[in-house]
N, C-alpha and C positions, 0 to 999 in steps of 0.2 A: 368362534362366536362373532356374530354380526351384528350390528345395530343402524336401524336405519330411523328415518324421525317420521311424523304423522302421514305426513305426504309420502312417506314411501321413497325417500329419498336416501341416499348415504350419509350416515352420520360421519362426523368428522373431527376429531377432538380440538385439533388445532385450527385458528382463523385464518382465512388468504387474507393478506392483502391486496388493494386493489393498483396494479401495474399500469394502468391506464383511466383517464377519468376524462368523458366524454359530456361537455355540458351545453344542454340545449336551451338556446338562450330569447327562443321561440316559448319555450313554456316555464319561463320568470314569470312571475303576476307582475312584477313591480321591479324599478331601479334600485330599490333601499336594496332587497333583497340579493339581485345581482351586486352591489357593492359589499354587502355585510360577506359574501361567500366570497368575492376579492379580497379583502382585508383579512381573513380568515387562513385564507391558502398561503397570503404576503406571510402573514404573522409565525406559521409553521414553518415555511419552506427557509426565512431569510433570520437570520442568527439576532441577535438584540444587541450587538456592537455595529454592523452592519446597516441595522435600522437607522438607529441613532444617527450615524455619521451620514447617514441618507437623505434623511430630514433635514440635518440640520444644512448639508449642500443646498436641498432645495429653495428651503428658506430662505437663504443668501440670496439664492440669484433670483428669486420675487423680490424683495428688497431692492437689488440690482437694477431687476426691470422698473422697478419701481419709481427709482432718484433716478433712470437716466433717460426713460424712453415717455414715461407718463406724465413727467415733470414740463416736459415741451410741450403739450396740451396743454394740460391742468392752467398756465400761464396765460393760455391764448383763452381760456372759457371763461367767465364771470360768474355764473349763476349756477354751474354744475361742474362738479369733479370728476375723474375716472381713478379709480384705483383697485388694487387687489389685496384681499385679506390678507393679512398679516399679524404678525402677535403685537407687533410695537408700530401705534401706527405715522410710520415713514413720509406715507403718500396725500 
């Protein structure tokens, strides 16, 4: 017994997964979109102890750049700051 689907195609009980994922990034509409499908791929591929400790590295060294490299400006300007977002703000 055979079963094939509308299109005259082979049916197949079980799913492939996909071994390869080729993304063109020519036909994004939009930036949100190309990041929501990074955040996406990040969120599956990288373990949630992994993230964690990922973030929290990054954080640090924004903070870092923060007190050591923006602080010698910020001094020399009056009327404008430079800084980078952060959750506590440092800068």
């Amino acid at each position: 017994m055979r079963f094939s689907t509308f299109s005259g195609g082979h049916f197949a009980s079980f799913r492939r997964y996909l071994r390869h994922l080729l993304l063109d990034s020519a036909r994004i509409d939009n930036e949100h979109a190309a990041q929501e499908y990074t955040r996406t791929v990040y969120s599956v591929n990288v373990p949630v102890a992994d993230r964690y400790r990922l973030e929290n590295s990054y954080r640090q060294q924004k903070m870092h750049f923060c007190t050591r490299h923006l602080s010698a400006i910020n001094d020399t300007l009056e009327t404008y700051q430079f800084g980078v977002r952060v959750m506590l703000p440092t800068c």
